[in-house]
C-alpha positions as semicolon CSV with decimal commas, in nm:
position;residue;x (nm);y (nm);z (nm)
1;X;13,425;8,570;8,716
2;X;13,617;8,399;8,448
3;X;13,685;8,127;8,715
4;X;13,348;8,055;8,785
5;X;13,297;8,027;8,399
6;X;13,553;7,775;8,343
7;X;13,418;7,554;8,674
8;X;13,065;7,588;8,527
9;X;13,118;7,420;8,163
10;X;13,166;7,072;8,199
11;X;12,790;7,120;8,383
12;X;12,722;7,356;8,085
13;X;12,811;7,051;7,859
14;X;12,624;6,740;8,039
15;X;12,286;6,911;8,057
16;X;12,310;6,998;7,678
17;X;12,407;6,598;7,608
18;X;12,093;6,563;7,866
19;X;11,862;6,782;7,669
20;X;11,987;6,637;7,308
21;X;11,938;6,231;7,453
22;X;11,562;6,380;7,550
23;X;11,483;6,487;7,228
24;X;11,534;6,077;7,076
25;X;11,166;6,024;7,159
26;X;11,104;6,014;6,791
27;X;11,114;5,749;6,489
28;X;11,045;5,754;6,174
29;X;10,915;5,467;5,978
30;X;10,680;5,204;6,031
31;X;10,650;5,016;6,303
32;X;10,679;4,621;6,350
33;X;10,367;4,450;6,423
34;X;10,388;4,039;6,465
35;X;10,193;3,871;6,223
36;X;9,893;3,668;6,312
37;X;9,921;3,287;6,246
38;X;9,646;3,119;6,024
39;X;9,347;3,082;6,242
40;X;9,254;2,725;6,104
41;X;9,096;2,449;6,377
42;X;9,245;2,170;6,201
43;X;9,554;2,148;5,968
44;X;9,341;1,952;5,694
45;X;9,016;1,888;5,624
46;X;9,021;1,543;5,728
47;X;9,176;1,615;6,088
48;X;8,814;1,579;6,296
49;X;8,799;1,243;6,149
50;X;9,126;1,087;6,142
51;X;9,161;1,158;6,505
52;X;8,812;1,041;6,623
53;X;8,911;0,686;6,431
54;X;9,254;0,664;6,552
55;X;9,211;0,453;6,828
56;X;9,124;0,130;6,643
57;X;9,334;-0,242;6,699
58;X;9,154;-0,518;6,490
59;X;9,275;-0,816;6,429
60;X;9,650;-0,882;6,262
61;X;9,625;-0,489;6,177
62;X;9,878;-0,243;6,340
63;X;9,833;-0,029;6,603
64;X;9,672;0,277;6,488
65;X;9,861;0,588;6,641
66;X;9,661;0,904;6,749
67;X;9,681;1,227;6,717
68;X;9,719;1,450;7,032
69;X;9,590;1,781;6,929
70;X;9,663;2,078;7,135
71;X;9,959;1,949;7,328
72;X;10,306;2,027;7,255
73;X;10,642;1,865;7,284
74;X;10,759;1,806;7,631
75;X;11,105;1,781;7,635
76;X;11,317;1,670;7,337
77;X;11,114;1,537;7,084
78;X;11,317;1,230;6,988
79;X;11,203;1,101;7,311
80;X;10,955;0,987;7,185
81;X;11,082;0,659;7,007
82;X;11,150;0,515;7,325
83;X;11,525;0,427;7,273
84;X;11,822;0,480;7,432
85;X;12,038;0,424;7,171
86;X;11,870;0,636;6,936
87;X;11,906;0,917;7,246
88;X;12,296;0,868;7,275
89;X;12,310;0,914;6,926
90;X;12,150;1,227;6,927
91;X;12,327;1,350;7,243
92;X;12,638;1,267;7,067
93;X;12,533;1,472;6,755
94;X;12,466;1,769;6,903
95;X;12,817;1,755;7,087
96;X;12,980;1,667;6,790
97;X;12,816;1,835;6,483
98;X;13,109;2,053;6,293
99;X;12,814;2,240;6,148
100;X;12,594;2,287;6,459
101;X;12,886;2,424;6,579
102;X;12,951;2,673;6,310
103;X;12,576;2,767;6,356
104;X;12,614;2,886;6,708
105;X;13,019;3,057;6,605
106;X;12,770;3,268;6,402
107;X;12,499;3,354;6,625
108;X;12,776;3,477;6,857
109;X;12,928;3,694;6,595
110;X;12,592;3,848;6,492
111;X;12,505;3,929;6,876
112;X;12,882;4,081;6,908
113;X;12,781;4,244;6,576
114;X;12,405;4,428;6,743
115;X;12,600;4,563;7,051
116;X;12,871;4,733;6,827
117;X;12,570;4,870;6,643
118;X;12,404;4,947;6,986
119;X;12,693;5,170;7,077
120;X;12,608;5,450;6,876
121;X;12,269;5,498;7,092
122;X;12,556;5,666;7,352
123;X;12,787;5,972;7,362
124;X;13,117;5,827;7,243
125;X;13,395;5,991;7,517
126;X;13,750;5,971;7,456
127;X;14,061;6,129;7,608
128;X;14,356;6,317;7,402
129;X;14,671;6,395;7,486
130;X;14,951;6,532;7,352
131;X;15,259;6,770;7,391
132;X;15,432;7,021;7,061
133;X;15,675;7,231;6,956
134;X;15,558;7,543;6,754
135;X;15,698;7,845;6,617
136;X;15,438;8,137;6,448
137;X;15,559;8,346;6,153
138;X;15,681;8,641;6,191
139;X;15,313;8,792;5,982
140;X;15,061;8,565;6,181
141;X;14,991;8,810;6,447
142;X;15,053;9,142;6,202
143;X;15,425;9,186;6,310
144;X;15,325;9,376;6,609
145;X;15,424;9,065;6,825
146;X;15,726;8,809;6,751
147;X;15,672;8,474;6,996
148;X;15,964;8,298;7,002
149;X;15,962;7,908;7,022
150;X;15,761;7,729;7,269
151;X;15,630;7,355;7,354
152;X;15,288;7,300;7,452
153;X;15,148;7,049;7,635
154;X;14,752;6,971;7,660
155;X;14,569;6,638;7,781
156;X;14,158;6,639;7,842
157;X;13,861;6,444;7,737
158;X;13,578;6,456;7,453
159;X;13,257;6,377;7,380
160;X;13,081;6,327;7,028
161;X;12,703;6,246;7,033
162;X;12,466;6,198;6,683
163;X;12,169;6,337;6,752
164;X;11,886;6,081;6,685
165;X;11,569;6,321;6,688
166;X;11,407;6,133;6,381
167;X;11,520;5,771;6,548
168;X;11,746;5,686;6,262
169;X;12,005;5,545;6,477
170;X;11,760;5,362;6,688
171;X;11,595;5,194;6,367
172;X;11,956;5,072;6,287
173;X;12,011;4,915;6,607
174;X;11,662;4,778;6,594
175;X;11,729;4,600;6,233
176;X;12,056;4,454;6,413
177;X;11,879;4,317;6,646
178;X;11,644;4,185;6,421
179;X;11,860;3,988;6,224
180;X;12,021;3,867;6,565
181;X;11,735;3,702;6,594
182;X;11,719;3,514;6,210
183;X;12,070;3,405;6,305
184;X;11,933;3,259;6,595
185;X;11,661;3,100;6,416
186;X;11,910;2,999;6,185
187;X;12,074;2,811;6,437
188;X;11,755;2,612;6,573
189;X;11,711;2,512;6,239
190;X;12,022;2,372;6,198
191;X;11,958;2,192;6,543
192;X;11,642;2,082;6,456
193;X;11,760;1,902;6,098
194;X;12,095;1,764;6,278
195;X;11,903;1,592;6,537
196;X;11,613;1,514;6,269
197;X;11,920;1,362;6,056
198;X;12,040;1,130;6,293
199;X;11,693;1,005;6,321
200;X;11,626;0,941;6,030
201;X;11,933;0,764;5,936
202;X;11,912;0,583;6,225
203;X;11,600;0,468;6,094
204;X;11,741;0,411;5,753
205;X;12,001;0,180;5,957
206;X;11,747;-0,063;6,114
207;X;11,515;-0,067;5,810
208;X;11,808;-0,146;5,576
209;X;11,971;-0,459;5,846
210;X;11,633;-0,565;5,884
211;X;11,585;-0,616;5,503
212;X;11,924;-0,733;5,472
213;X;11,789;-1,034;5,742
214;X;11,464;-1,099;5,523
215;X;11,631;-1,125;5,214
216;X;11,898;-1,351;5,385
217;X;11,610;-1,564;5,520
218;X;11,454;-1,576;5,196
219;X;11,794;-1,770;5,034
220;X;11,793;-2,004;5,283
221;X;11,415;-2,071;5,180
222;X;11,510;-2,084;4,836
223;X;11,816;-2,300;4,896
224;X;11,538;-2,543;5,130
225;X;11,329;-2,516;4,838
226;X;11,639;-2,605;4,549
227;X;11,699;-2,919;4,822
228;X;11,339;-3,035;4,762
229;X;11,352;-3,037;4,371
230;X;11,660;-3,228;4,381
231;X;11,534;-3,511;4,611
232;X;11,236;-3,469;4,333
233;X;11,497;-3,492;4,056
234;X;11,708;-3,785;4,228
235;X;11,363;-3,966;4,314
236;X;11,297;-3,938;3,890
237;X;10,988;-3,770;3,945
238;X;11,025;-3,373;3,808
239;X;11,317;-3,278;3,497
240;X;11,641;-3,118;3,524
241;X;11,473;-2,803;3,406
242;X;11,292;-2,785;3,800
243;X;11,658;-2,770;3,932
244;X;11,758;-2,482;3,693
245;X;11,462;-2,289;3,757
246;X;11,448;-2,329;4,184
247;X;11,889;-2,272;4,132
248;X;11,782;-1,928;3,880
249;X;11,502;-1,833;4,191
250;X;11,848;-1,791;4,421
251;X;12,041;-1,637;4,181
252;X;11,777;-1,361;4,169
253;X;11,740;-1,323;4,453
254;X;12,102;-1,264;4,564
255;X;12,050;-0,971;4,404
256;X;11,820;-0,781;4,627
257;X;12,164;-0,774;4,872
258;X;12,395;-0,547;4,710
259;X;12,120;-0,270;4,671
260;X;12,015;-0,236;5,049
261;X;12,384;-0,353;5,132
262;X;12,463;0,000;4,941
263;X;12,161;0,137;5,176
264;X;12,285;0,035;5,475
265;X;12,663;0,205;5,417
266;X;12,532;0,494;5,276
267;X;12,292;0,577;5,622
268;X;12,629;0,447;5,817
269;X;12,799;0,690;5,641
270;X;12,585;0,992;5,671
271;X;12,553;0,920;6,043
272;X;12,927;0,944;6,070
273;X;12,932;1,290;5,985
274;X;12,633;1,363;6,181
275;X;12,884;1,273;6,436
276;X;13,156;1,456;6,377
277;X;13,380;1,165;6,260
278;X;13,505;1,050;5,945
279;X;13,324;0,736;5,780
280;X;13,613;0,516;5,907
281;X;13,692;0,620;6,205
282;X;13,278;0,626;6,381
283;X;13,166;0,341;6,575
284;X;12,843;0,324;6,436
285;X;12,628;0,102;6,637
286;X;12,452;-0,173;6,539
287;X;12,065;-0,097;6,536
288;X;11,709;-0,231;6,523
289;X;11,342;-0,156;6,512
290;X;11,307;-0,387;6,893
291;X;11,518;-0,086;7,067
292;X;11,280;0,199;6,878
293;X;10,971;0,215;6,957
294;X;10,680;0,360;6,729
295;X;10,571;0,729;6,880
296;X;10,215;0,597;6,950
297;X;10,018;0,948;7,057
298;X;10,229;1,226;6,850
299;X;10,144;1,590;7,042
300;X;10,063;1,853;6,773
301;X;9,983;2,204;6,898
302;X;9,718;2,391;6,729
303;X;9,806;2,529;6,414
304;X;9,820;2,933;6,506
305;X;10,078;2,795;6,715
306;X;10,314;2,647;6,459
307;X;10,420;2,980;6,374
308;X;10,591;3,064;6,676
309;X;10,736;2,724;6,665
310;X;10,928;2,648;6,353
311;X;11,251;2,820;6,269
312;X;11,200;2,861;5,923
313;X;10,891;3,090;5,991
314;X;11,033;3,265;6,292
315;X;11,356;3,334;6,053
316;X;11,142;3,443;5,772
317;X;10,929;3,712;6,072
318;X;11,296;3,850;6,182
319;X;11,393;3,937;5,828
320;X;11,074;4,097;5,782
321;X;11,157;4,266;6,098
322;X;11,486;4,348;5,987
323;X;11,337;4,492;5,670
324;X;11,082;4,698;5,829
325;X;11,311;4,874;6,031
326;X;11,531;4,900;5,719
327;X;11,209;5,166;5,618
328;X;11,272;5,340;5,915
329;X;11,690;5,385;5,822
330;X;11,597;5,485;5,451
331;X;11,334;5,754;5,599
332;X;11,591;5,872;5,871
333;X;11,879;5,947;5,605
334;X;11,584;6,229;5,411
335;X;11,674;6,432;5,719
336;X;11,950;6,600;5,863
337;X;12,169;6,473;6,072
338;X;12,325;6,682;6,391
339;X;12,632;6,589;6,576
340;X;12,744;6,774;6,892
341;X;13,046;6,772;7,020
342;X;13,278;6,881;7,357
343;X;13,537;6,856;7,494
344;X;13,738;6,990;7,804
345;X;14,094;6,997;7,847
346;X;14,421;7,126;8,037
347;X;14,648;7,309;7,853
348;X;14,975;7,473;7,957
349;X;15,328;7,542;7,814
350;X;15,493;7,300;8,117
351;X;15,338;6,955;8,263
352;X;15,393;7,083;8,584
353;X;15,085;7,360;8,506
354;X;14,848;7,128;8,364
355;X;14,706;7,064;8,719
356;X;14,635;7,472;8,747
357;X;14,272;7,549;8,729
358;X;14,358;7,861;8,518
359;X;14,494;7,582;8,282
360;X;14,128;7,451;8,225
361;X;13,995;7,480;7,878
362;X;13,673;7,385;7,722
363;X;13,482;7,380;7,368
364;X;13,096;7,330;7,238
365;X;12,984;7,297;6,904
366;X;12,687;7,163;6,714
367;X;12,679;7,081;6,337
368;X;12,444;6,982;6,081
369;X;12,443;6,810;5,724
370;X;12,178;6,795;5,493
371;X;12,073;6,609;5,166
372;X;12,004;6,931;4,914
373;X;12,078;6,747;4,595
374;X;12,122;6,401;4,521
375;X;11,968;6,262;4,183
376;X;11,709;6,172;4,363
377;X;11,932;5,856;4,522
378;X;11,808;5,872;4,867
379;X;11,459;5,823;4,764
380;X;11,523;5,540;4,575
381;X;11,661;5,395;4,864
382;X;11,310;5,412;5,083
383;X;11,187;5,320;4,772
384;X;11,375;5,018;4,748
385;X;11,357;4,972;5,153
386;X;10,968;4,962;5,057
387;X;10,982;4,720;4,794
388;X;11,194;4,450;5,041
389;X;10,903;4,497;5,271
390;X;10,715;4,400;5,065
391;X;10,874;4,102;4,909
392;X;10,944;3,996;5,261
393;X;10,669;4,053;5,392
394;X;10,517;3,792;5,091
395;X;10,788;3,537;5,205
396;X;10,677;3,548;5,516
397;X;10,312;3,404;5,413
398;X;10,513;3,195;5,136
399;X;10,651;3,006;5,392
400;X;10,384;2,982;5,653
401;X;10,157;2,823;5,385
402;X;10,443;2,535;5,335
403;X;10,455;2,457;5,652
404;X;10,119;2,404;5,663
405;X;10,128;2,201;5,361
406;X;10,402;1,987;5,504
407;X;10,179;1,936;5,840
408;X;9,889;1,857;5,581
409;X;10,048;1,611;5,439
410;X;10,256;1,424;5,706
411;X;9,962;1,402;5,870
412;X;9,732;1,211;5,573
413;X;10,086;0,996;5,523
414;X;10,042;0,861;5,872
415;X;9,699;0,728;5,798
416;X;9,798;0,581;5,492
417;X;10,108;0,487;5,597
418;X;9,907;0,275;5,897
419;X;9,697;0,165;5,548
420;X;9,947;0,035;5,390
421;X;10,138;-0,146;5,714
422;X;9,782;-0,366;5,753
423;X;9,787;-0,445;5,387
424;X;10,126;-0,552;5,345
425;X;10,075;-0,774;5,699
426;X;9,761;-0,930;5,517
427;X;9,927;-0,979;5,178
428;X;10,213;-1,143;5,338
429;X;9,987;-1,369;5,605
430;X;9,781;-1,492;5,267
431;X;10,132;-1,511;5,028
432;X;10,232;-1,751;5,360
433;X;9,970;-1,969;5,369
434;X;9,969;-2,001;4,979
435;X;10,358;-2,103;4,991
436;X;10,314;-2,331;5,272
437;X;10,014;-2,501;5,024
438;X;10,246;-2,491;4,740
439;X;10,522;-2,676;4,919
440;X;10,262;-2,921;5,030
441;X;10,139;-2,993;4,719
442;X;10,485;-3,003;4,532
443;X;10,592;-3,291;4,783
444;X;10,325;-3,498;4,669
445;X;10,336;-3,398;4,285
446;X;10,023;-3,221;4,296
447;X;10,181;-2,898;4,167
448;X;10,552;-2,825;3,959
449;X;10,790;-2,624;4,111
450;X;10,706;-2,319;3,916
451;X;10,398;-2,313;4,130
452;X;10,636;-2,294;4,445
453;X;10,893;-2,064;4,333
454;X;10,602;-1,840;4,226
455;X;10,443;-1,855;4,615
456;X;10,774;-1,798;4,707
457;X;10,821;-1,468;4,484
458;X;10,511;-1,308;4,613
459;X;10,568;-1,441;4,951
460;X;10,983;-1,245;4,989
461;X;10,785;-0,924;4,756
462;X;10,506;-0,914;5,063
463;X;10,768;-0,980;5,336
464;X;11,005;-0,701;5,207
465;X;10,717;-0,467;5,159
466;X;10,576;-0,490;5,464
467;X;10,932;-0,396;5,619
468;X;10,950;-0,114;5,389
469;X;10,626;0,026;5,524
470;X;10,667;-0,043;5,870
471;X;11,030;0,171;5,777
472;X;10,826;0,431;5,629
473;X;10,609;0,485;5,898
474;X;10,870;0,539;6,099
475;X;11,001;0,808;5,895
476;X;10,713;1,001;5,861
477;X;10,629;0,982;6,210
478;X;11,011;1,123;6,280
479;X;10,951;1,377;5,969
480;X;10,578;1,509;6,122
481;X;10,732;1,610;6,443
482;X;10,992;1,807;6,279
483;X;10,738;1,982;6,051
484;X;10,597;2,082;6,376
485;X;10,923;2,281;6,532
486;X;11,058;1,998;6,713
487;X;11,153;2,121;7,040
488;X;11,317;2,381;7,157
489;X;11,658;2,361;7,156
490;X;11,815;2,467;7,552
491;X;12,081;2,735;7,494
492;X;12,048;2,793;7,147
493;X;12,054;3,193;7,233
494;X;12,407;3,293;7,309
495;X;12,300;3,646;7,471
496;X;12,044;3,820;7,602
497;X;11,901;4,029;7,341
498;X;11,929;4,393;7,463
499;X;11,739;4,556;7,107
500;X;11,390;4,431;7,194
């Protein structure tokens, strides 16, 4: 009978673990519910409009670019600028970003991080072992009975399971997983403003050589124009004060170069690191607006989309994820908590016996702990659990509201930007055709050189501005599509996540 006992208990011991893992069916706490994105048609007021007049090409004016509403990304976004360069440079950013790497180092950890945490869903079995020497006092068993010496030896496994009946455990595991996923967000954003960076300063690269050209074509003007008032001077026909003033024109304007000279190495520079590479060691390559091309028809989703597209607001929904289930552990810790544990092992005063059936034993037990008295601490802790909801969950629309600001105003930039493109094309068009007449005139002493050297200023101001805003245009064309979420980066989640 006692044989059949012994066989019976690690049975006995299972179908109690198999009775306490059916009772986890419950959780305490509030649930996570997704929020809704804004339902807005349009991301400004002005959308309908700009995007039925988009398709305009006048005259001298630039191309107008449209606006493809409802149609996302395909592919990687940086695409579209047309450019092969500008795509190696990217590629070679993402292989090569220090940080980007860093990024993902981290993800990984917090992944390893939720399945440690996971874990403790499952009875934790482990095996002892181990072999004594004992002697009992002469008193321990009333004097009736002296044992002499003997050496024990015992070897079997256990189990220890946490009873989650109030889902305590499970809400833990939950907020892990939770904040698995802000790391991963985390991570996209740092792929989205590495990739956005090298853009950019890409960008600032052309713009900057290109001005660098204009103002160098501008001295040679000036220098074709200090030529011309010394023929005048040599023929006796304007003063020495002509020369001065056409020689004071070039020294002022040698001093547009140093600025964008400073421009240019500083976007070199930053683009080095982008790459991985120290500022003297990258081969920056040289670049220009003819290899990018201007993204013509920019795809923007609809705007309840753009919330389950940009990292920042899918970060800012895991942590209030994370802090919801946070509720959950706060609520969990009001209860009691039960562990049960067994074990079965083989214990016998020689190895050779450990293998004897009569050698079997086995153990159950179940325990409890409860909060009686605490100052009142573990209520301030849901309490406080509550209040993180809450400031989260006001983050969370915080941040969804910038976005959509950002959107907002990208998009009105690209109209005006388009604005000020044609204006600076017809200011520089008329400040041409007045220096040309000035010139003209100057030959044949209708007009003193201040007249020129004045055509000339406005002339190199209209020239340079319109480079600035073709630059610009760029930019904020580069910066809209990022305010949209980019595109997805492939791979950017390390591990499957197993919490959701």
């Amino acid at each position: 009978m006692n044989s059949m006992k012994r066989q019976r208990a690690p049975s006995t011991i299972a179908s109690a673990l198999g009775v306490a893992l059916l009772l986890n069916g419950c959780m305490v706490g509030p649930n996570f519910v997704r929020p809704e994105g804004p339902a807005d048609a349009h991301f400004t007021s002005e959308a309908a409009k700009a995007g039925a007049g988009a398709a305009q090409d006048t005259g001298k004016d630039a191309p107008r670019q449209t606006i493809d509403y409802g149609r996302d990304i395909a592919g990687d976004w940086w695409t579209l600028f047309h450019s092969d360069a500008l795509n190696t440079l990217v590629a070679d950013a993402v292989a090569q970003n220090h940080g980007l790497d860093a990024m993902k180092a981290t993800l990984a950890q917090s992944e390893q991080l939720a399945l440690s945490t996971a874990g403790a869903r499952y009875p934790q079995v482990g095996l002892t072992g181990g072999a004594g020497r004992q002697k009992y006092g002469a008193e321990f068993l009333g004097g009736t009975i002296n044992l002499p010496p003997f050496t024990y030896f015992a070897v079997g496994p256990n189990v220890s399971y946490t009873l989650d009946y109030n889902g305590g455990v499970a809400r833990a595991v939950e907020r892990e997983y939770a904040l698995v996923d802000s790391s991963r967000q985390q991570f996209n954003a740092a792929y989205l403003s590495v990739t956005g960076q090298t853009v950019m300063q890409a960008i600032a690269i052309a713009s900057a050589s290109e001005q660098l050209s204009m103002v160098e074509a501008l001295l040679a003007q000036d220098r074709d124009n200090l030529q011309l008032v010394q023929r005048a001077f040599d023929a006796g026909s304007v003063a020495r004060i002509d020369i001065l003033s056409a020689q004071s024109q070039i020294n002022s304007d040698m001093t547009l170069l140093p600025p964008l000279r400073q421009e240019l190495s500083r976007a070199r520079h930053a683009l080095a690191i982008l790459l991985g590479k120290t500022p003297a060691g990258a081969s920056i390559p040289a670049l220009d607006f003819d290899a990018v091309q201007l993204p013509m028809a920019i795809p923007v989703g609809i705007p309840s989309e753009l919330a389950r597209r940009r990292p920042d607001i899918l970060q800012a929904e895991a942590q209030l994820h994370a802090a919801t289930s946070a509720v959950g552990i706060a609520e969990s810790n009001l209860y009691p908590k039960i562990q049960l544990t067994a074990s079965v092992a083989q214990e016998a005063l020689t190895p050779g016996r450990l293998v004897n059936g009569s050698a079997t034993a086995w153990s159950m037990a179940a325990g409890f702990t409860a909060p009686l008295f605490d100052g009142g601490s573990l209520r301030a802790q849901k309490r406080a659990a509550v209040d993180a909801l809450h400031a989260s969950a006001a983050n969370y629309e915080q941040i969804v509201l910038e976005a959509f600001g950002q959107v907002a105003d990208l998009l009105d930039a690209l109209d005006h930007d388009t604005e000020q493109v044609d204006a600076q094309k017809h200011a520089q068009d008329t400040a041409q055709d007045a220096l040309n007449l000035a010139r003209a005139s100057y030959s044949e002493g209708n007009v003193g050189i201040l007249q020129v050297l004045d055509a000339q200023r406005v002339y190199q101001q209209s020239r340079l501005g319109e480079a600035r805003a073709a630059a610009q245009r760029y930019l904020d064309s580069a910066q809209l599509i990022l305010a949209l979420g980019g595109s997805n980066p492939a791979g950017a989640s390390l591990a499957t996540n197993a919490g959701g």
